[in-house]
TORDREN-761032 format. One record per residue (C-alpha): residue number from 1; x, y, z. Coordinates in steps of 0.2 Angstrom, whole numbers, plus 5000, padded with zeros to 4 digits. Layout:
! residues N
<site><k>NUM</k><xx>X</xx><yy>Y</yy><zz>Z</zz></site>
...
! end
This chain:
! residues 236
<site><k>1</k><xx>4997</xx><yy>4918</yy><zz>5106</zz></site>
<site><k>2</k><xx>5008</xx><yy>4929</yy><zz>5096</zz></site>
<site><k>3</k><xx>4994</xx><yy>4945</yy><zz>5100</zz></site>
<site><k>4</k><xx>4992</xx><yy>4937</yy><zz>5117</zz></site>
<site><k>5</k><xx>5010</xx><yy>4939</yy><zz>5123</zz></site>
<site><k>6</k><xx>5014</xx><yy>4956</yy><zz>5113</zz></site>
<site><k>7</k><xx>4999</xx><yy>4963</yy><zz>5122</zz></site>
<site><k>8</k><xx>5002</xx><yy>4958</yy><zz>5140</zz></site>
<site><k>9</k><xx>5021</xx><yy>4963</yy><zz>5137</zz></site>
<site><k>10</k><xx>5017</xx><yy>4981</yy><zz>5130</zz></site>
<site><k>11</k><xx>4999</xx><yy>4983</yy><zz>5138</zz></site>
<site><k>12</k><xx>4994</xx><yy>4992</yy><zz>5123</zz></site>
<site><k>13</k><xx>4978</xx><yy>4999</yy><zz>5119</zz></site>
<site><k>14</k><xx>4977</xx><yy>4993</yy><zz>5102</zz></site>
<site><k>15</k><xx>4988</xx><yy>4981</yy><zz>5089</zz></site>
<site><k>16</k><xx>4992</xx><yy>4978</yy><zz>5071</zz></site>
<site><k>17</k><xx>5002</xx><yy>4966</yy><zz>5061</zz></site>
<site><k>18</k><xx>5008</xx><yy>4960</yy><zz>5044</zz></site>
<site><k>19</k><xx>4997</xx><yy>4949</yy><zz>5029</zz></site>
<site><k>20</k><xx>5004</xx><yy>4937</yy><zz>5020</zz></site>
<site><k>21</k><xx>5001</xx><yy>4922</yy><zz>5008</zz></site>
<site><k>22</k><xx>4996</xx><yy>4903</yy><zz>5009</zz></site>
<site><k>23</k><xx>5007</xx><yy>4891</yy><zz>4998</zz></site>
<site><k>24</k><xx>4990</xx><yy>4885</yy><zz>4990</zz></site>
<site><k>25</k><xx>4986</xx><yy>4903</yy><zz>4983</zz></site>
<site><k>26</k><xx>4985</xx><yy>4904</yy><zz>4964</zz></site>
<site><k>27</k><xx>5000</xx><yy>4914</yy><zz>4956</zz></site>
<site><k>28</k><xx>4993</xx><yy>4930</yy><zz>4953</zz></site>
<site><k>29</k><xx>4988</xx><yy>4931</yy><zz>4972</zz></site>
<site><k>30</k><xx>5005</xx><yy>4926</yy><zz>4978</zz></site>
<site><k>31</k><xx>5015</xx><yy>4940</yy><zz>4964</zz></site>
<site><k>32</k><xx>5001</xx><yy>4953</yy><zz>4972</zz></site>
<site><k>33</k><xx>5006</xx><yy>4949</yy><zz>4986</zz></site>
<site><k>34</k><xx>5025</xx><yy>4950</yy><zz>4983</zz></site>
<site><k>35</k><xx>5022</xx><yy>4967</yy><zz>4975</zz></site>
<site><k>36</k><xx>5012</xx><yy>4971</yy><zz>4991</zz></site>
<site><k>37</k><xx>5024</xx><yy>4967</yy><zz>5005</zz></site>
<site><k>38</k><xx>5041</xx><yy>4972</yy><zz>4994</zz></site>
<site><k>39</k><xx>5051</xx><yy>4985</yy><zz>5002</zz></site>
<site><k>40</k><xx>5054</xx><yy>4993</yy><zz>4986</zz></site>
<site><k>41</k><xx>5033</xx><yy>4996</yy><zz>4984</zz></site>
<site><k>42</k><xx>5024</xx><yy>4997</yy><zz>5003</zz></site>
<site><k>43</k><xx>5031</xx><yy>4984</yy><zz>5013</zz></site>
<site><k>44</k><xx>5038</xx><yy>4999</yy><zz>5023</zz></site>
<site><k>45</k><xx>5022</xx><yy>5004</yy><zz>5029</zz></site>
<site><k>46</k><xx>5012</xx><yy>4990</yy><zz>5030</zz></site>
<site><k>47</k><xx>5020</xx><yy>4982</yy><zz>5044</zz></site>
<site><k>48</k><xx>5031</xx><yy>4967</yy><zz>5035</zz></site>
<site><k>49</k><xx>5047</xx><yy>4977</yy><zz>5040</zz></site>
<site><k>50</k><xx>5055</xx><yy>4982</yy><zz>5058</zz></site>
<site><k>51</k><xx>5062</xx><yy>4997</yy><zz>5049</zz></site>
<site><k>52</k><xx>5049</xx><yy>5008</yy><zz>5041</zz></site>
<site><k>53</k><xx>5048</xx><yy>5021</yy><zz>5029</zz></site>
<site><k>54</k><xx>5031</xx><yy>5029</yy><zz>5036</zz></site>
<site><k>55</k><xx>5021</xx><yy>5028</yy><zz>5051</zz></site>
<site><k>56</k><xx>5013</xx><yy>5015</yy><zz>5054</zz></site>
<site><k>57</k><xx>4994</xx><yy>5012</yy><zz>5055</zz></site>
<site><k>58</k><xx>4984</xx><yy>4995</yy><zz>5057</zz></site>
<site><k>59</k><xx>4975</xx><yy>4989</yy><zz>5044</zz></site>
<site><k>60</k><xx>4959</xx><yy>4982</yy><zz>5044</zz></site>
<site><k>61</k><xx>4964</xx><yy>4966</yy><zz>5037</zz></site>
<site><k>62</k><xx>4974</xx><yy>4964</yy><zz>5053</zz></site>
<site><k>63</k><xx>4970</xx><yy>4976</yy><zz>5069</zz></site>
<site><k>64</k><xx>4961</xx><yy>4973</yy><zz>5084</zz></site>
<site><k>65</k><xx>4958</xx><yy>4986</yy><zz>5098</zz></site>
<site><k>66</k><xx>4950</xx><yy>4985</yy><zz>5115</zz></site>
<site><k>67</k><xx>4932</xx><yy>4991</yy><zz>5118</zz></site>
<site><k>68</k><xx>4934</xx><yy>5004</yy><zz>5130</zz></site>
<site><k>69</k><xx>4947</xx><yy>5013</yy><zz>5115</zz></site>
<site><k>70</k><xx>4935</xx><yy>5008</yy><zz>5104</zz></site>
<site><k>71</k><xx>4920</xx><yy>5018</yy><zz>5114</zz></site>
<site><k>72</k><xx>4930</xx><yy>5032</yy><zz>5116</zz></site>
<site><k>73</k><xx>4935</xx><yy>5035</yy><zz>5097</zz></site>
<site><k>74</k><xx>4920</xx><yy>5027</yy><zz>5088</zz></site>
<site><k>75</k><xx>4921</xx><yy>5019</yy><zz>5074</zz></site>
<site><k>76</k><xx>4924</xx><yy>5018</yy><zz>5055</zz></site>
<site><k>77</k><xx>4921</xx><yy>5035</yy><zz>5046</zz></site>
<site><k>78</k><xx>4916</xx><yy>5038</yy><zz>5029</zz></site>
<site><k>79</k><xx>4927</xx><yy>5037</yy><zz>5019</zz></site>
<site><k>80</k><xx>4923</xx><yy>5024</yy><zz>5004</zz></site>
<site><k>81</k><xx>4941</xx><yy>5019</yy><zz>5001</zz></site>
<site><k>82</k><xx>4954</xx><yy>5023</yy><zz>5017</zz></site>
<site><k>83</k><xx>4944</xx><yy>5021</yy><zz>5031</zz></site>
<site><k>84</k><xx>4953</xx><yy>5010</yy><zz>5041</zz></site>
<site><k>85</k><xx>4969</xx><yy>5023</yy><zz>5042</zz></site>
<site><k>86</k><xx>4958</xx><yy>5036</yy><zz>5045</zz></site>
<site><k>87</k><xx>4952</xx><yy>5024</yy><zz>5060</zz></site>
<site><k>88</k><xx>4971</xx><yy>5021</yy><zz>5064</zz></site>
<site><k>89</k><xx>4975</xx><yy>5040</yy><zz>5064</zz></site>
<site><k>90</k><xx>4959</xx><yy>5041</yy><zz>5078</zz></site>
<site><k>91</k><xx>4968</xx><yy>5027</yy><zz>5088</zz></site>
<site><k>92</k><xx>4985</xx><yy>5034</yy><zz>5087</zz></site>
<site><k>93</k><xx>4980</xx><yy>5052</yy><zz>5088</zz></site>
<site><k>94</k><xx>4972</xx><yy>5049</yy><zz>5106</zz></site>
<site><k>95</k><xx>4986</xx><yy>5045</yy><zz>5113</zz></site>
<site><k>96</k><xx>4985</xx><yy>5025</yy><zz>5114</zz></site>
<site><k>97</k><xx>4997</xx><yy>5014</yy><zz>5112</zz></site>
<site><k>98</k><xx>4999</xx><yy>5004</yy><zz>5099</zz></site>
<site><k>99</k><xx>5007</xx><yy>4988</yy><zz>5097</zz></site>
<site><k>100</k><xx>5015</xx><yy>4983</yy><zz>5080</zz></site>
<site><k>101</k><xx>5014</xx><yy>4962</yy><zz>5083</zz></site>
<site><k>102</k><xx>5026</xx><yy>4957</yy><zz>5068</zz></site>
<site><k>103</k><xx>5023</xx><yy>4939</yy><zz>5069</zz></site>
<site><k>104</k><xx>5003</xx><yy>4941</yy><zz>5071</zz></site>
<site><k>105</k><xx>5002</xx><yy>4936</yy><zz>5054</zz></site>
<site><k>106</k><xx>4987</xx><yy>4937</yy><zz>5043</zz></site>
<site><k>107</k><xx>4983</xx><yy>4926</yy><zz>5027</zz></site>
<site><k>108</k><xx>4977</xx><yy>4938</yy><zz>5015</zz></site>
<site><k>109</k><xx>4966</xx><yy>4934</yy><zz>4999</zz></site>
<site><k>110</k><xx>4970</xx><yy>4951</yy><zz>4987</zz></site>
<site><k>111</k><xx>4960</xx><yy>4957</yy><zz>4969</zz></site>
<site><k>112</k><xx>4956</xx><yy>4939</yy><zz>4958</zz></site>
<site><k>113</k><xx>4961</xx><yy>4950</yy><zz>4939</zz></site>
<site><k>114</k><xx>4974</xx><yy>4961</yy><zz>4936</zz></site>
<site><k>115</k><xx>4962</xx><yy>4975</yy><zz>4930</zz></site>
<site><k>116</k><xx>4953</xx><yy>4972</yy><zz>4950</zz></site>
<site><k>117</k><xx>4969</xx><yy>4976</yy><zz>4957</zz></site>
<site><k>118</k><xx>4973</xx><yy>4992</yy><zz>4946</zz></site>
<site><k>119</k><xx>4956</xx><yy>4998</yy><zz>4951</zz></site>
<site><k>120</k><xx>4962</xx><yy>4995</yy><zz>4969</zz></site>
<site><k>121</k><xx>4979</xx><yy>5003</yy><zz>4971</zz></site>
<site><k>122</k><xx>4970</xx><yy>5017</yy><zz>4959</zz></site>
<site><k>123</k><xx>4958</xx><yy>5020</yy><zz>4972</zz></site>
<site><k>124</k><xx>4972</xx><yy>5020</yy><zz>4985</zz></site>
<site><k>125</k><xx>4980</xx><yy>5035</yy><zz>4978</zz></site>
<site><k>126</k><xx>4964</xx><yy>5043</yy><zz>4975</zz></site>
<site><k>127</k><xx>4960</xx><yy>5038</yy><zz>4997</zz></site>
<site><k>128</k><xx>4977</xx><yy>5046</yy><zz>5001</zz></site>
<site><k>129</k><xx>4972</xx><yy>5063</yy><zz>4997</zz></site>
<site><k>130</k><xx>4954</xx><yy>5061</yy><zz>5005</zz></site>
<site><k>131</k><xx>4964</xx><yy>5056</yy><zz>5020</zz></site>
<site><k>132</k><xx>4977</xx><yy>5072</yy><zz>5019</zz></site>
<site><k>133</k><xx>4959</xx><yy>5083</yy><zz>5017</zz></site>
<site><k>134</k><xx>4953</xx><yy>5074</yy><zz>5031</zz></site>
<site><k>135</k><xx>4970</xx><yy>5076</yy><zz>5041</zz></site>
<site><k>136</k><xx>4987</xx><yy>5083</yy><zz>5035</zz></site>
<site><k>137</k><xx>4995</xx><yy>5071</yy><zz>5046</zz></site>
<site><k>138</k><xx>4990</xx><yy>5058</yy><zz>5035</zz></site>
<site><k>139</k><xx>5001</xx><yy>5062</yy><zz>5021</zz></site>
<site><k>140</k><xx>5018</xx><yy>5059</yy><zz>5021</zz></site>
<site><k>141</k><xx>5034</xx><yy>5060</yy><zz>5011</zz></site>
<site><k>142</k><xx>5034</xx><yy>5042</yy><zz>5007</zz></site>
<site><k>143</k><xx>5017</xx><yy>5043</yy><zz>5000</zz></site>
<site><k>144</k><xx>5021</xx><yy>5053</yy><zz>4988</zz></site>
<site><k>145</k><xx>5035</xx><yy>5041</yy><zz>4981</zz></site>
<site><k>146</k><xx>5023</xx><yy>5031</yy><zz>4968</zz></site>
<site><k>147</k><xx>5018</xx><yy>5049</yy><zz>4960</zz></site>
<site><k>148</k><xx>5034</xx><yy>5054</yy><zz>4960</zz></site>
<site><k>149</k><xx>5039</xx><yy>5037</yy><zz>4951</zz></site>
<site><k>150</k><xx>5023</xx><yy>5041</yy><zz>4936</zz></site>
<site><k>151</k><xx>5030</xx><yy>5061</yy><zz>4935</zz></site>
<site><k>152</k><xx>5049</xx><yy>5054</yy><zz>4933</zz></site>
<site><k>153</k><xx>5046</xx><yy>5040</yy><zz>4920</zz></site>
<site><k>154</k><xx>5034</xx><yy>5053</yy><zz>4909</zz></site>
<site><k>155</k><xx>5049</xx><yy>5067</yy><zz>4909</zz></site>
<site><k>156</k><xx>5064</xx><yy>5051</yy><zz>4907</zz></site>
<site><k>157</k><xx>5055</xx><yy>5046</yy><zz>4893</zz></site>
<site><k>158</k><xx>5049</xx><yy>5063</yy><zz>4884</zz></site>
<site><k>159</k><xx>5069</xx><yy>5068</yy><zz>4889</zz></site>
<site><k>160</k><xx>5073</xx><yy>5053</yy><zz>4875</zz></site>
<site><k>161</k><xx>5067</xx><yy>5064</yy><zz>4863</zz></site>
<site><k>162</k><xx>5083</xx><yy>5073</yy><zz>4863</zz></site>
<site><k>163</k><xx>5095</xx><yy>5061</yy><zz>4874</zz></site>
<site><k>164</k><xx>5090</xx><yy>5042</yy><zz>4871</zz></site>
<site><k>165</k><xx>5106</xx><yy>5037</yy><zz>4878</zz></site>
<site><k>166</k><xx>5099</xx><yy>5044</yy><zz>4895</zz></site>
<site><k>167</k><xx>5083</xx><yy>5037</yy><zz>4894</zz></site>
<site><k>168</k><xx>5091</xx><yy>5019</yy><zz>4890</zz></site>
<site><k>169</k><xx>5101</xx><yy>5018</yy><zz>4903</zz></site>
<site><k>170</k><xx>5086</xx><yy>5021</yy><zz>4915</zz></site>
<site><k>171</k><xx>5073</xx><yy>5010</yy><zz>4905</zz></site>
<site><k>172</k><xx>5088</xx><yy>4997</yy><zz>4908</zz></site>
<site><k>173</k><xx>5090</xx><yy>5001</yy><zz>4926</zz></site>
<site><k>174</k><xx>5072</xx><yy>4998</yy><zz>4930</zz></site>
<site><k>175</k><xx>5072</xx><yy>4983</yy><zz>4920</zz></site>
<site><k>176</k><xx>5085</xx><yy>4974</yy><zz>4929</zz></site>
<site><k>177</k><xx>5078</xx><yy>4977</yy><zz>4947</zz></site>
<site><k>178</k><xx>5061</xx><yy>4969</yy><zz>4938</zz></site>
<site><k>179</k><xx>5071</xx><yy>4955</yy><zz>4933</zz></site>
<site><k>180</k><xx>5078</xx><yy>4953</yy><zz>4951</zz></site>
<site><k>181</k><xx>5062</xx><yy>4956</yy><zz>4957</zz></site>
<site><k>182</k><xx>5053</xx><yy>4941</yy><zz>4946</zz></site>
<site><k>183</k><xx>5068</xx><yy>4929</yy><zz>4951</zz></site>
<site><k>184</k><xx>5063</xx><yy>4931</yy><zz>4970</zz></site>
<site><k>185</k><xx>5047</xx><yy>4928</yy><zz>4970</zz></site>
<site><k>186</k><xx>5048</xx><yy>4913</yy><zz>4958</zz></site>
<site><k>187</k><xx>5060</xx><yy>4906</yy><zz>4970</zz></site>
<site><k>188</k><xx>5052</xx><yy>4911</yy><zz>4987</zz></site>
<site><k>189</k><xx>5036</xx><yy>4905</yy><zz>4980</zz></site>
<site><k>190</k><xx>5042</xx><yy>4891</yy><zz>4969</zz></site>
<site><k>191</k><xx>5032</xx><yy>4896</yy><zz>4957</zz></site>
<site><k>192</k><xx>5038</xx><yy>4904</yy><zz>4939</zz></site>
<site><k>193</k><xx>5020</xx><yy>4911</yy><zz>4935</zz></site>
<site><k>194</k><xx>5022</xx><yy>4921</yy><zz>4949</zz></site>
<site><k>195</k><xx>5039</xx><yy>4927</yy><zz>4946</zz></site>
<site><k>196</k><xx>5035</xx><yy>4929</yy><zz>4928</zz></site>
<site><k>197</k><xx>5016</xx><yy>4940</yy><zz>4934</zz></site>
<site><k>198</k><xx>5027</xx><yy>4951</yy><zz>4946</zz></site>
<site><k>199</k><xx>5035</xx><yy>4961</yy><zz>4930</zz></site>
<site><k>200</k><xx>5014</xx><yy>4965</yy><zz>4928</zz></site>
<site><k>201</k><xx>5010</xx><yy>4967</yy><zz>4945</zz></site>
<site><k>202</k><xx>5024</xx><yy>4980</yy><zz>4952</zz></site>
<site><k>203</k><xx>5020</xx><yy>4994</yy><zz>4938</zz></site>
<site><k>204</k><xx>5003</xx><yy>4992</yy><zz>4939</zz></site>
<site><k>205</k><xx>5004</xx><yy>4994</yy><zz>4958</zz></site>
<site><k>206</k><xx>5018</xx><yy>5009</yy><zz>4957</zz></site>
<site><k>207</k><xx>5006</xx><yy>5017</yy><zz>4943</zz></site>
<site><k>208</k><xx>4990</xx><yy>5014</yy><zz>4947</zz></site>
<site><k>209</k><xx>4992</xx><yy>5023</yy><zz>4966</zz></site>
<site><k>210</k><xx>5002</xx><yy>5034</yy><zz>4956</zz></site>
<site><k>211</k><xx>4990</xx><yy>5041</yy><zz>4944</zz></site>
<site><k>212</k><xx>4975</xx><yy>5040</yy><zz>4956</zz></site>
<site><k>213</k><xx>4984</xx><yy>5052</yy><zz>4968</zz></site>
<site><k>214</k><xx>4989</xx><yy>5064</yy><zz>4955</zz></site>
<site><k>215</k><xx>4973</xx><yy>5064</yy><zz>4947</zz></site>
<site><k>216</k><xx>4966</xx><yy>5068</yy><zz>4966</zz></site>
<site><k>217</k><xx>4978</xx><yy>5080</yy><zz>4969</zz></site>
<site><k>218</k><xx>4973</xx><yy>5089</yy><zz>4955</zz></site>
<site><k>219</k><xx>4958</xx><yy>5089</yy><zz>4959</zz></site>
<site><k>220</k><xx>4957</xx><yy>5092</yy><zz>4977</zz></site>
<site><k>221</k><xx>4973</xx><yy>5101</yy><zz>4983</zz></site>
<site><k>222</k><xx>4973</xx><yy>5111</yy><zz>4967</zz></site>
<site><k>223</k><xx>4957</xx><yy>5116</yy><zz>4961</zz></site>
<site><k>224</k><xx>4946</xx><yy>5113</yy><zz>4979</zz></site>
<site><k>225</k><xx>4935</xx><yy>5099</yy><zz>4971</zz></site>
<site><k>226</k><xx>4925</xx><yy>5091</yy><zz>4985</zz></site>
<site><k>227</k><xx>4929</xx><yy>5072</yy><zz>4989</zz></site>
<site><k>228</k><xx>4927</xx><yy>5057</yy><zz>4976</zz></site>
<site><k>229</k><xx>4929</xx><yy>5041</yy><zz>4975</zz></site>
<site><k>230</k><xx>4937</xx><yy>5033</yy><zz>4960</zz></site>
<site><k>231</k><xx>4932</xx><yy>5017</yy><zz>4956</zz></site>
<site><k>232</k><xx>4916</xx><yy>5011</yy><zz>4964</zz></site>
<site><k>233</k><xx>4909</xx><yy>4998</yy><zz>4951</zz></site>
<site><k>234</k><xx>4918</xx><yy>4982</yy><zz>4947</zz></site>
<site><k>235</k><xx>4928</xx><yy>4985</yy><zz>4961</zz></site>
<site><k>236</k><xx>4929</xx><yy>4968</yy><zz>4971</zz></site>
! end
């Protein structure tokens, strides 16, 4: 009903929306989750906010388009990891609208270990700087913000070396927005595992995209290596 009305109210072209958790998902699920639609990780981008720090771009776990966009733009490419923003970039960059449906909300299972989700977000990073090879619009400031994040906390913590006091107060800093992090998802989930998981699962998100896109970087935008893939076994 949601996508029904938002489409005969825009006449887009194509639409996207928001993912989100049941209340019978395990814990880690519902602090990846957390980590995932957080404003202070990518809920910015992926739709769970009006106000957005980037462009947004359908994902494939919630996107839909009609079939004549769809004949005229083809479909996925490819890209191992990324594909469906790639796909998005087509859509948008054909000039059709798109609809952002806020409450078009899809239930979302995520990674079932911790190390499944480091080797996603890795990827992530690693996909982002496919993308930008593929189309410099694809990369943009905000994108950056989880290697900027790795590069800061490896000069803060190399700079304590010579001035602990200024490392401290940093190390403290980030551990008190953890804290208020793991005290809101265990009360908007009701669920102290989860709250408890989200100290894990935010770092591993932040770093994990972090280091797969400076690795890639490196790689790609530096040296001219041709595309890889990060993690491809073990993935799911």
């Amino acid at each position: 009903l949601e996508i029904d009305t938002a489409l005969s109210e825009t006449e887009a072209d194509a639409f996207g929306g928001p993912d989100s958790f049941r209340a019978d998902f395990p814990p880690l699920l519902k602090a990846i989750n957390y980590s995932m639609t957080s404003f202070l990780t990518t809920g910015g981008i992926r739709g769970h906010h009006s106000k957005k720090a980037g462009k947004f771009y359908p994902r494939s776990f919630n996107m839909g388009l009609s079939r004549s966009l769809y004949e005229k733009i083809g479909g996925f490419g490819s890209l191992r990891h990324g594909q469906d923003i790639e796909f998005s970039n087509r859509i948008i960059k054909s000039g059709a609208k798109v609809a952002h449906v806020q409450n078009a909300i899809v239930y979302h299972k995520r990674r079932t270990s911790i190390k499944k989700f480091f080797r996603q977000v890795y990827n992530w990073g690693v996909a982002r700087i496919n993308l930008y090879k593929t189309d410099k619009a694809m990369l943009e400031p905000v994108h950056f913000f989880p290697a900027v994040a790795l590069w800061l906390t490896i000069f803060i913590l190399l700079l304590g070396i010579f001035l602990p006091g200024i490392t401290s107060f940093f190390i403290i800093i980030a551990l008190l927005l953890l804290v208020f992090s793991m005290i809101d998802a265990g009360i908007r989930y009701k669920s102290p595992k989860a709250g408890t998981l989200v100290a894990l699962i935010i770092p591993i998100q932040i770093y994990g995209y972090g280091i797969g896109f400076t690795i890639a970087f490196v790689k790609r935008v530096i040296f001219g290596k041709k595309e890889f893939s990060g993690f491809t076994k073990k993935y799911y």
